[in-house]
C-alpha positions in Angstrom: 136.8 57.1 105.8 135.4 60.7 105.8 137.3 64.1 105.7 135.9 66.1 108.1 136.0 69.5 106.8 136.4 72.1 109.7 133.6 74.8 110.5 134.5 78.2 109.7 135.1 80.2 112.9 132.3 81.8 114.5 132.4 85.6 114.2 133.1 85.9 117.8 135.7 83.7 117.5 137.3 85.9 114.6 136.9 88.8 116.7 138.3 86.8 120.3 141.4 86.0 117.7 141.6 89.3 116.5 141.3 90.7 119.8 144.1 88.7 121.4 146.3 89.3 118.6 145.9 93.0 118.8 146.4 93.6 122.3 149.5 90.9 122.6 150.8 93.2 119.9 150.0 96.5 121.4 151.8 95.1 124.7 154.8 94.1 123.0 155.5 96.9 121.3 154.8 99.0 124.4 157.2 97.0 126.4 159.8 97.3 123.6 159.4 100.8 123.6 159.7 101.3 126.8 163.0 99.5 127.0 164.3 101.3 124.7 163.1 104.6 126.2 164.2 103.6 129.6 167.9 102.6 128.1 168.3 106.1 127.0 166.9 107.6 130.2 169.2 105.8 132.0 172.3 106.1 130.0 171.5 110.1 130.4 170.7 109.7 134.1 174.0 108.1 134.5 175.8 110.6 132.2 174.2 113.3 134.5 174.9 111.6 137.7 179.0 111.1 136.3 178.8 114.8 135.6 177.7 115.9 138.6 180.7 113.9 140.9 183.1 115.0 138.5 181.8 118.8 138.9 181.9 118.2 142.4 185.8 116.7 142.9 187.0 119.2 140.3 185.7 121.9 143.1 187.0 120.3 146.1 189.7 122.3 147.6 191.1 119.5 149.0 191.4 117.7 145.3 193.4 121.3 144.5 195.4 121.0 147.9 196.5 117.3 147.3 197.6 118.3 143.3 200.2 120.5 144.6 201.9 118.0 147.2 204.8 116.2 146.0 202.7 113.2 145.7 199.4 113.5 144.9 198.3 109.7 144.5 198.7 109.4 148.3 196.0 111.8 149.2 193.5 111.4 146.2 193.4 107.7 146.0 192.0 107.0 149.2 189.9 109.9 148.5 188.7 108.7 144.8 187.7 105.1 146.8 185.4 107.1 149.0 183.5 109.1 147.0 183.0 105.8 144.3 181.7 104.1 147.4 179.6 107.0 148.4 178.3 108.4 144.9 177.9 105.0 143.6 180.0 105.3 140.4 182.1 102.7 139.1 185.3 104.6 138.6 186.7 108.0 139.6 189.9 108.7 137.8 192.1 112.2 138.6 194.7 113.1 136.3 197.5 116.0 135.7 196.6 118.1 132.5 197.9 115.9 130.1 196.2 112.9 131.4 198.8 110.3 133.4 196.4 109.2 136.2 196.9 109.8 139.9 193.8 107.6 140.9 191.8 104.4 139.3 189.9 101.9 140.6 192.7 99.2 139.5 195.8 100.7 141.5 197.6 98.9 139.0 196.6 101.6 136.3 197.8 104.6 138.1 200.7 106.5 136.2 199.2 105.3 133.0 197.7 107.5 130.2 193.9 108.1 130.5 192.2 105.7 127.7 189.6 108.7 126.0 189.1 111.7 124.9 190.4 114.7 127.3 191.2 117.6 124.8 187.9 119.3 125.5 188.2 119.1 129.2 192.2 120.7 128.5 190.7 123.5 126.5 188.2 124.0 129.7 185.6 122.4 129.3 182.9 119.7 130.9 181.5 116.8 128.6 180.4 113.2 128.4 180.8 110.6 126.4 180.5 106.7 126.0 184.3 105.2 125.6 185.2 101.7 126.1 188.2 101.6 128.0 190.1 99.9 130.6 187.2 98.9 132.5 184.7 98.3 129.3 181.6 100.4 127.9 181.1 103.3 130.5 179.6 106.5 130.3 182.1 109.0 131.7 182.5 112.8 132.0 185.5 114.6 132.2 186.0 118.1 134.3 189.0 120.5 134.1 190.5 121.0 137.7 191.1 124.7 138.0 193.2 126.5 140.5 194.4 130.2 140.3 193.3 130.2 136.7 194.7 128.2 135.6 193.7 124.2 134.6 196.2 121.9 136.9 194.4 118.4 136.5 191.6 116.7 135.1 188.8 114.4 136.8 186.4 111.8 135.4 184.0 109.9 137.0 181.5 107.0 134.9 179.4 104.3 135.0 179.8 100.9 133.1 177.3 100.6 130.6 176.9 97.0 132.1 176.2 98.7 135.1 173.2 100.7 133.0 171.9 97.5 131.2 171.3 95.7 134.8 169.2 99.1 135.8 167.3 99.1 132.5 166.9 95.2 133.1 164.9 96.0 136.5 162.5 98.4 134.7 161.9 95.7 132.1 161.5 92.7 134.4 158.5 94.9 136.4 157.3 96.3 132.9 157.1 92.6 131.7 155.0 92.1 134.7 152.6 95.2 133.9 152.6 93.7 130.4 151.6 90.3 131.3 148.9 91.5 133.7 147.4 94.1 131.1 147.4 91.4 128.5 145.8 88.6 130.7 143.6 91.1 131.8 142.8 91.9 128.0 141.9 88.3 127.1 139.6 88.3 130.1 137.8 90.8 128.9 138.0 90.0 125.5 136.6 86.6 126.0 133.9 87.7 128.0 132.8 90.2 125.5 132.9 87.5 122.5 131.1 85.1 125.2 128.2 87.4 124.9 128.6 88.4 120.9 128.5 84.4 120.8 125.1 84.1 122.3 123.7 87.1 120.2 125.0 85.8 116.5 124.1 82.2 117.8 127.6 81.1 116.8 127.8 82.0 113.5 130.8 83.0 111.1 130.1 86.6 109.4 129.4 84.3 105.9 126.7 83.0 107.8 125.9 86.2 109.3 125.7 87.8 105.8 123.5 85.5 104.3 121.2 85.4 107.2 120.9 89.0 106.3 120.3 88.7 102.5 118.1 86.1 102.7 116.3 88.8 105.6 116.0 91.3 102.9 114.6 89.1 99.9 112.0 87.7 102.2 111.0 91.1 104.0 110.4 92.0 100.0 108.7 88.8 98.5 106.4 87.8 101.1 102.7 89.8 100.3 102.1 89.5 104.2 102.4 92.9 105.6 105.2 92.8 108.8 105.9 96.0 111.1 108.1 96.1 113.7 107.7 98.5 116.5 110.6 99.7 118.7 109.7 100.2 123.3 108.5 104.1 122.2 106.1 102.3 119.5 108.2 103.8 116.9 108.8 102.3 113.5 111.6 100.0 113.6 110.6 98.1 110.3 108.6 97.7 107.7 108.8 95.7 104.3 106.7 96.6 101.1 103.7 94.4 102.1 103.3 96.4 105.2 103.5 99.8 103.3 100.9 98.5 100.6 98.5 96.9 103.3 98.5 100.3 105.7 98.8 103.3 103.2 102.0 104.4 104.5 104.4 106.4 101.6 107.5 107.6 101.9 110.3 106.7 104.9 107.8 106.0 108.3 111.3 104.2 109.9 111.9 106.0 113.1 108.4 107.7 113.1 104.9 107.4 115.5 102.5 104.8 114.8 99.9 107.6 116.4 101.7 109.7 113.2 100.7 107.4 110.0 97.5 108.4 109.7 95.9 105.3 110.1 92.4 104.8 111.3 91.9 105.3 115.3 90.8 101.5 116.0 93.8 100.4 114.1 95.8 102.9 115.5 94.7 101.6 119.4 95.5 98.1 118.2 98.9 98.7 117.2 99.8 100.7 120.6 98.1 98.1 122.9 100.5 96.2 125.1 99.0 93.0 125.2 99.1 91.0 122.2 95.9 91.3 119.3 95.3 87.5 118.1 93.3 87.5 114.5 91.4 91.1 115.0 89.9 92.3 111.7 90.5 95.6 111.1 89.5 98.3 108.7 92.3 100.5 106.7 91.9 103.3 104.3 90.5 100.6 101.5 91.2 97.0 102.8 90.6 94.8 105.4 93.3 93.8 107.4 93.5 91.1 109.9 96.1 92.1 112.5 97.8 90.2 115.3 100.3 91.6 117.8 103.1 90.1 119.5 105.0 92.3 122.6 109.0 91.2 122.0 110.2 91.2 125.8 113.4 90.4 127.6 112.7 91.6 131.0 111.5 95.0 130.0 109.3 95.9 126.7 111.4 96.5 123.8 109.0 96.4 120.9 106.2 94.9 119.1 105.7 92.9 115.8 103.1 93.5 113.9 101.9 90.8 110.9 99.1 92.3 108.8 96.8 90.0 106.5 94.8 91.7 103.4 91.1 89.9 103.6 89.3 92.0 101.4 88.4 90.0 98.9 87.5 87.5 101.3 86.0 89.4 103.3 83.3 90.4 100.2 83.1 87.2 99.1 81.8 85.8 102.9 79.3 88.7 102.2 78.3 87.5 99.3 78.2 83.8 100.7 76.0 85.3 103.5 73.6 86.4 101.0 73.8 83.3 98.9 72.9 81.4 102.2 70.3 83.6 102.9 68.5 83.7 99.8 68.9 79.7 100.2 67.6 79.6 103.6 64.6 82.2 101.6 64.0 79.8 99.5 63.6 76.7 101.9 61.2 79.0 103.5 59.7 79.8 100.5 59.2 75.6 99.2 58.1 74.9 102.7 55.5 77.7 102.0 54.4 76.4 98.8 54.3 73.0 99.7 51.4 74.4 102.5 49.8 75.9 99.7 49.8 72.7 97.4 48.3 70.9 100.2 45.3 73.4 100.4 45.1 73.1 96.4 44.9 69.3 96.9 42.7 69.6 100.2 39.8 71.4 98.0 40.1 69.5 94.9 39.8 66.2 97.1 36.4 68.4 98.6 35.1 68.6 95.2 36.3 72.0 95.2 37.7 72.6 92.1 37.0 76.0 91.1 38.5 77.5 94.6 41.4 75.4 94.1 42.3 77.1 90.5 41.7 80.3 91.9 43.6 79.7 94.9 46.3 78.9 92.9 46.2 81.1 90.3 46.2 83.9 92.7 49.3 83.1 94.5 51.6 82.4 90.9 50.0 86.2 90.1 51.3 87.4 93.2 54.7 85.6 93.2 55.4 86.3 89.5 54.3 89.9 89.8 57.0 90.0 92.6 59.7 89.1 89.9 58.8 91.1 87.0 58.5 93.9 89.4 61.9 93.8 90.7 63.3 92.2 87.0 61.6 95.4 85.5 63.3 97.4 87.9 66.9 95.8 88.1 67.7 94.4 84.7 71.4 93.3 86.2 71.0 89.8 86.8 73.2 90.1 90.0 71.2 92.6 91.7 68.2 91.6 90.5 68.9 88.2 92.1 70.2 90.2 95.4 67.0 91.8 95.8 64.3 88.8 94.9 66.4 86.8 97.7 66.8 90.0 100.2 62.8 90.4 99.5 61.9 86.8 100.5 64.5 87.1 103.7 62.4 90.3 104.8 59.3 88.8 104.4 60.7 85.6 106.4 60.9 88.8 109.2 57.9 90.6 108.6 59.3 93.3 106.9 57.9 94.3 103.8 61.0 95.0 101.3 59.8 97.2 98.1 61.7 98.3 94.8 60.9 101.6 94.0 59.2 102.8 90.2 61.9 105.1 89.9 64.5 102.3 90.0 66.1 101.6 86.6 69.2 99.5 85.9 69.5 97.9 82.8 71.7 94.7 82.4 75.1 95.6 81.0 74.8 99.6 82.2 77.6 99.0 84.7 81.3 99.8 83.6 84.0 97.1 84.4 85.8 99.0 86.7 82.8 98.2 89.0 82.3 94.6 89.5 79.1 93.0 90.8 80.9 91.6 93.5 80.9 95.4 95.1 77.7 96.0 94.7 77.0 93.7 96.6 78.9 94.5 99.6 77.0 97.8 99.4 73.6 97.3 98.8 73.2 93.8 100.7 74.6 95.1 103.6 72.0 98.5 103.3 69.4 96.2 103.2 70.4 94.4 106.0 70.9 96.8 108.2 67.8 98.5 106.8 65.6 95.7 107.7 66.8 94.9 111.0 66.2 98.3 111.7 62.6 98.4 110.0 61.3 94.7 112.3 59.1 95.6 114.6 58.4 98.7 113.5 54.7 100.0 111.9 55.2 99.7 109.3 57.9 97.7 108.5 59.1 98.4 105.6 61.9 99.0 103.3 62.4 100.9 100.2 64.9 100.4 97.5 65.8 102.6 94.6 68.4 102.1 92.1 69.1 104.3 89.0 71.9 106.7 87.5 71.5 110.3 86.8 73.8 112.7 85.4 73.8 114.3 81.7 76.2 112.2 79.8 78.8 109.8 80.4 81.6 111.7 82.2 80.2 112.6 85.4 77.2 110.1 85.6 76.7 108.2 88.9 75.0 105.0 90.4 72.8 105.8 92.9 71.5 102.9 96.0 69.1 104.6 98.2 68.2 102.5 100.4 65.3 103.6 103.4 63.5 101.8 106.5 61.0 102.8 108.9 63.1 102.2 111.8 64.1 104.0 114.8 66.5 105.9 112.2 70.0 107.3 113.0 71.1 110.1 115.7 72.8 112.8 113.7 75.2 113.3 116.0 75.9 109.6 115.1 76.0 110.1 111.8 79.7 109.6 111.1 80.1 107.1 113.9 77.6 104.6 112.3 80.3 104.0 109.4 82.8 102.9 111.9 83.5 99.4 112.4 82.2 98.1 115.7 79.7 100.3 116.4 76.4 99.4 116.5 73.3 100.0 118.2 71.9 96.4 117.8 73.1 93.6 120.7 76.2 92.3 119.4 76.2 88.6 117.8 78.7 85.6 116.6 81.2 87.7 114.9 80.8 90.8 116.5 78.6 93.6 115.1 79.0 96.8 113.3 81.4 95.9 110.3 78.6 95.8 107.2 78.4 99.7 107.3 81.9 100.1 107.8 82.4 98.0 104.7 80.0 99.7 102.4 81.8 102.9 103.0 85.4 101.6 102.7 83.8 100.1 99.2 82.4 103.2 98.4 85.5 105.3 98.6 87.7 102.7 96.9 85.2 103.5 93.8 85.8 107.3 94.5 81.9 107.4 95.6 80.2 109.4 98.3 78.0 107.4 101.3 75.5 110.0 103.4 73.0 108.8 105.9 69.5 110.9 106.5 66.2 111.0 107.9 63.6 109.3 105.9 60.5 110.7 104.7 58.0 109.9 107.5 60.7 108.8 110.3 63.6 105.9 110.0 66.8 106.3 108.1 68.1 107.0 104.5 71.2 105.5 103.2 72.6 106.5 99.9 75.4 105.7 97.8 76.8 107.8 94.5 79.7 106.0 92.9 80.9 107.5 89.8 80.5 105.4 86.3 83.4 106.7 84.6 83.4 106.5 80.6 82.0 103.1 80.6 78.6 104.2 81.6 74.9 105.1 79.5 72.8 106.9 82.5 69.3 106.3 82.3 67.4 108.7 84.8 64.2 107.0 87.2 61.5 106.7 85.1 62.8 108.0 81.7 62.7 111.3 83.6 65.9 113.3 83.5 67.7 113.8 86.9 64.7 112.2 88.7 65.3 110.4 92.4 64.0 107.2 93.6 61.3 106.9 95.5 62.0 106.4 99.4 
């Protein structure tokens, strides 16, 4: 057999609970109060209503008239009935000064000593009091008769405290009813309330509640993923470190514009779309991000989240997979090329032909190798170097001539650790890319390449990528807008267009480098990055010549 162990109550519950408990209280109490309050008001409503019918017998002339007949119990009891009837007091006793009645409501009592206090009411004066005498509890007053002067009986009239209770009881019966009703009307309300807190804490207790909320916190902090959330005004609602990192943001953005974080405009337009972004790649200060958008709704807009993705390392790594592939596809080219050319070797040795086949050959391994030593000569880093010889076959693949200028010199192991191969190649791949889509078709096509540092010593030398085509070159007032991502002036392919430029420049800046676009000498457009070498950095001027530029 199994104990069940009972569910902590929901936190609605608690509250419903609490709720009830606290208004069945606040009614109770008010009801008791109000008893007691309404008690007193009407023991001193019937203390002034006793005072007032005493007042008013003591000034009857009549009452006067009666006390100086022979016997005044003949004319004032029938009188004392009447105004008990009429006034609505339970007793009306008139006495001789020193307190032997002449009326009471028990004709039985008459000629007997008042029971209570009269001595005030003999030295002249009106007052009430609550006596228990021979009718029970009562609240009574008691009023000097004067005539002439002089004080020749005394009157009291009072109401049994019975007869106050019963009164009190009425108020309390329709109180309890006011009570009842404010309480069920309480619950309603209360339950209604806590039906709807239900539904928003999903019926769960405030331990529940609390963890939720810590384990809320410690994943906002660990996960890397960036997450922003965005209130119906496209305000920050929310943001954990990831999201600060991935954007740029310092300091505390909660409650501020997205158009106020300085991010750049596409990014910005993306975050302040309505309709939701699915996987859009993105380009912050020095990452990209791949953003997606969802709209929270409930019948009107009330905000959007925002998950952000770093792919910028993967991002260079696809570029350099692209230019691995291309220098592979190059190179199938290139084997389909030679295997032609082994055939015509073969062809005029089979002719009897030999000599023509030996220079035949020997001309085309002159020309290839002449090829590599000029660009190894050139480009001693074994990355770039590679870059190039593959970037050179592609453009010849396109009819574009691709040439590494005289003034290029990079030796292997000139480059400081703080800049990898990896973004070098980002850079210049994606120059040459663009440079030789822009110099096909052209006359000539061609495209020129320099590579070198310059600069007096080792603080403040720089790398220098100059890359230049005989293309259609760049509109200067374009010459900002060609670093942005998406735009292009090319027909846009699978994948889009217009992100290579934009990520040369975001690498550029992450090395604290500088990225200008010119004219060319003799038409077309010159591209050319400076990145600073730091301390870890020998610069060797073009050409052994001190500050001398490559060739374009």
């Amino acid at each position: 057999m199994h104990l069940r162990v009972p569910r902590p109550r929901s936190l609605a519950g608690q509250l419903f609970a609490m709720q009830a408990v606290l208004i069945a209280v606040v009614v109770v109490g008010y009801a008791l109060f109000s008893y007691i309050s309404d008690r007193g008001q009407a023991e001193q409503a019937a203390g002034r209503q006793a005072r007032a019918v005493s007042l008013a017998i003591a000034d009857s002339p009549s009452v006067a008239e009666a006390i100086r007949t022979p016997d005044p119990t003949a004319r004032l009891q029938p009188y004392a009935v009447r105004v008990m009837r009429d006034t609505d007091v339970d007793f009306v006793t008139i006495m001789n000064p020193e307190g032997i009645r002449w009326t009471h409501p028990e004709p039985k009592e008459i000629g007997h000593p008042f029971q209570g206090h009269i001595g005030r009411a003999q030295r002249g004066e009106t007052f009430t009091e609550t006596y228990t005498g021979t009718l029970g509890p009562s609240v009574r007053a008691v009023t000097p008769i004067v005539d002439d002067g002089r004080i020749v009986g005394l009157v009291s009239a009072g109401i049994k405290v019975e007869e106050i209770s019963k009164r009190a009881q009425e108020q309390l019966t329709a109180l309890s009813g006011v009570a009842a009703g404010a309480l069920l009307l309480g619950a309603v309300g209360t339950y209604v309330i806590n039906a709807r807190l239900r539904r928003h804490t999903h019926g769960m207790n405030a331990d529940e509640l609390s963890r939720m909320h810590d384990y809320h916190q410690a994943a906002l902090h660990a996960v890397r993923e960036g997450l922003l959330m965005l209130d119906g005004q496209y305000r920050v609602a929310l943001i954990n470190d990831g999201g600060r990192e991935l954007l740029g943001v310092r300091g505390d953005v909660v409650g501020a514009s997205v158009a106020d974080l300085g991010l750049p405009s596409q990014l910005t337009g993306a975050l302040l779309a309505s309709e939701p972004r699915v996987d859009e790649v993105h380009l912050a200060a020095d990452r990209v991000l791949v953003v997606n958008t969802s709209p929270v709704s409930g019948g009107e807009r009330r905000g959007t989240v925002v998950t952000l993705r770093d792919v910028t390392e993967l991002q260079s790594l696809t570029g350099e997979l692209n230019s691995e592939r291309g220098f592979t596809q190059a190179l199938r080219s290139q084997a389909h090329e030679a295997a032609n050319r082994l055939h015509t070797v073969v062809s005029l040795i089979e002719l009897g032909r030999a000599r023509e086949a030996v220079e035949f050959a020997t001309a085309e391994l002159e020309l290839a190798q002449a090829l590599t030593d000029q660009v190894v000569a050139a480009v001693g880093e074994p990355v770039l170097a590679a870059l190039l010889l593959g970037k050179t076959a592609q453009a010849n693949e396109r009819g574009v001539e691709l040439v590494v200028s005289q003034d290029s010199r990079l030796d292997d192991g000139l480059l400081p650790p703080s800049l990898p191969a990896r973004d070098l190649v980002t850079i210049l791949g994606n120059l040459v890319d663009n440079a030789v889509d822009a110099a096909q078709g052209a006359v000539p096509s061609r495209v020129t390449v320099a590579a070198y540092t310059e600069g007096s010593g080792a603080v403040g030398s720089e790398l220098v990528l100059r890359v230049s085509d005989t293309g259609a070159g760049v509109d200067p007032a374009h010459a900002d807008l060609v670093f942005q991502r998406g735009y292009s002036t090319k027909p846009a392919g699978e994948g889009g267009r217009g992100l290579g430029l934009a990520l040369v420049r975001q690498a550029v800046r992450r090395h604290g480098g500088t990225l200008t676009v010119a004219e060319a000498e003799g038409g077309g457009a010159r591209f050319e990055a400076r990145l600073p070498l730091g301390d870890g950095a020998t610069p060797v001027t073009a050409a052994g010549r001190p500050g001398a530029g490559g060739a374009v």
